[in-house]
C-alpha positions in Angstrom: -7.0 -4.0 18.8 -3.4 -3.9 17.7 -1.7 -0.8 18.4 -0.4 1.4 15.3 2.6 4.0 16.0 4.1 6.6 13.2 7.4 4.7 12.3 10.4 6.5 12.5 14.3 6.1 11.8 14.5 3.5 14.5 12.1 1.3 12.8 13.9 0.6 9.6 15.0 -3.0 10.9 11.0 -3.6 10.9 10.1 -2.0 8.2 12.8 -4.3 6.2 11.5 -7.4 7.9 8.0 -6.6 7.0 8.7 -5.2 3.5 10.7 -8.7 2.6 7.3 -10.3 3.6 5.0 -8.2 1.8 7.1 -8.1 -1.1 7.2 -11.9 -1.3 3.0 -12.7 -0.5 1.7 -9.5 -3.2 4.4 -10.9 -5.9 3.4 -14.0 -5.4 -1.0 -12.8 -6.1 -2.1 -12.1 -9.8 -1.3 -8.9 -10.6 1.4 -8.3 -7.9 4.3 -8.0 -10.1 2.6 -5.2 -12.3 1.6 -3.7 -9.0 4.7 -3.0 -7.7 5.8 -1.9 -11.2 3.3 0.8 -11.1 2.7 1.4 -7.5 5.8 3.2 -6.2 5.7 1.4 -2.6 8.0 2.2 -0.5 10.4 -1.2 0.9 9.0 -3.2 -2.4 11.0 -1.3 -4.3 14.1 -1.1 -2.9 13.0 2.8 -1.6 15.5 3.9 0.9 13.2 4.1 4.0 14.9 6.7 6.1 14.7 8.8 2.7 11.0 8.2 2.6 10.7 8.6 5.9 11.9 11.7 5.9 10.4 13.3 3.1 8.1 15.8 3.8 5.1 14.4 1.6 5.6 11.1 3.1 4.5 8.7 6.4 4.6 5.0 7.5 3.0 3.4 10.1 3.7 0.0 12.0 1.1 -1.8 13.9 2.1 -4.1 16.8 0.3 -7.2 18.4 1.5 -8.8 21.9 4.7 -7.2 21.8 5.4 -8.0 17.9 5.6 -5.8 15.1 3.1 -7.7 12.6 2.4 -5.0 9.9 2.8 -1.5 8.3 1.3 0.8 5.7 2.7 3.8 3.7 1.5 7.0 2.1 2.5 9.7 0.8 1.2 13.1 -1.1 0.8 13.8 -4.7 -0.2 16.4 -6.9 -2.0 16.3 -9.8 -3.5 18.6 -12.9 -7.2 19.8 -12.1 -7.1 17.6 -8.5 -4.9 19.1 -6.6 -3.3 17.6 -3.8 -4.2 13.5 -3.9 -3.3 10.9 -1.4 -1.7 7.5 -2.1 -2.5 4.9 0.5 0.7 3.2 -0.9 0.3 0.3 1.0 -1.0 -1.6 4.3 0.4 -5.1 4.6 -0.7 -7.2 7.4 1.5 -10.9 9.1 -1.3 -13.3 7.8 -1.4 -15.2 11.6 -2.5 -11.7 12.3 -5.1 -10.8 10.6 -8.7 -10.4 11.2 -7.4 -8.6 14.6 -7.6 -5.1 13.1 -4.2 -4.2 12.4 -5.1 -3.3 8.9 -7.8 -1.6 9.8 -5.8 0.6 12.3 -3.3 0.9 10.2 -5.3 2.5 7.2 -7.4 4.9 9.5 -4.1 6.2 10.8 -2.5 6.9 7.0 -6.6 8.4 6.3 -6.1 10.7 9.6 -2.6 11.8 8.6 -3.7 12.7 4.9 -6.7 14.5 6.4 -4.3 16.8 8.2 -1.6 16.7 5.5 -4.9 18.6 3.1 -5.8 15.8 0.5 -8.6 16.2 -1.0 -9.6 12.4 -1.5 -7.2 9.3 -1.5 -6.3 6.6 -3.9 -5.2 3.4 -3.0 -4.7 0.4 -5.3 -5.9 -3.5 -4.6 -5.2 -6.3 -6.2 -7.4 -8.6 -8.7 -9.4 -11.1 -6.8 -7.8 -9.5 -3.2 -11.2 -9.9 -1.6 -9.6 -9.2 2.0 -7.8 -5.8 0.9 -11.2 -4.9 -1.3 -13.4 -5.6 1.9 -11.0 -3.5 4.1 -11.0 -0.4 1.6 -14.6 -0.8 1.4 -15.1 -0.6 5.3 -12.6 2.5 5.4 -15.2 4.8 2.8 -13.0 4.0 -0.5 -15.1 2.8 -3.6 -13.7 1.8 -6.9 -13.5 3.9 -9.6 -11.4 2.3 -12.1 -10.1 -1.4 -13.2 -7.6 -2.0 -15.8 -7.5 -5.1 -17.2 -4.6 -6.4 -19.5 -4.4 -8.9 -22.4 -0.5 -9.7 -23.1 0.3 -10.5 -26.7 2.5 -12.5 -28.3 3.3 -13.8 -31.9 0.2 -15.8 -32.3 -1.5 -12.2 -31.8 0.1 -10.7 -35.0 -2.1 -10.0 -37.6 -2.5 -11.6 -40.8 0.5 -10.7 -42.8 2.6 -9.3 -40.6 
């Protein structure tokens, strides 16, 4: 099992190496681009990660494999009307050459344990269209879906009749 330590200022240079990776292989998935439009994630957009990792409401986690950093999750506290406080898996990214070891596993259960003691109540954390793997590992890890959103882009063939 890989191991999975609370990142810290020293790890920025990792957390940039893996955030370049992530942000190229989920951009590159249906849906990625509006994901990372929605889904504040720290690294994928541009977030300064010794500000993140210094905010109070806020945690990242690197998981390491024979002696290689190979992935990372973030997540961070919200509050909201009538829910109180919510947690936001942000995101776990995992190397592909390593997964299937449990590194995103590990890496989820530690963001779950740190929310637990942070006082969420439950936790949300988004997955991609057709992202079996990720949908498999939320699964495994007690999370159930509760809401799709589906688009339909438009364009001028869309406009009605006499507009």
């Amino acid at each position: 099992m890989p191991a999975v330590r609370r990142a810290g200022a020293g790890d920025a240079g990792a957390l940039a190496r893996l955030g370049k990776l992530a942000l190229e292989d989920v951009s590159s998935r249906r849906g990625g681009v509006a994901l990372l439009a929605e889904v504040e994630q720290p690294l994928a957009c541009g977030e300064d990660v010794p500000s993140f990792l210094g905010s109070a409401g806020s945690a990242m986690w690197i998981a390491s494999w024979a002696g290689a950093d190979v992935g990372y999750a973030a997540a961070s506290l919200v509050e909201r009307s009538g829910e109180g406080r919510i947690g936001m898996l942000r995101c776990v990214w995992v190397e592909p050459e390593a997964r299937g070891l449990g590194a995103g596993e590990a890496l989820t259960q530690a963001a779950v344990d740190w929310l637990w003691h942070e006082g969420a109540g439950s936790i949300d954390a988004p997955a991609l269209p057709g992202d079996r793997s990720a949908k498999r590992l939320l699964e495994l890890s007690g999370f159930k879906a509760r809401l799709i959103v589906m688009r339909r882009d438009l364009d001028q063939s869309d406009a009605p009749t006499g507009a």
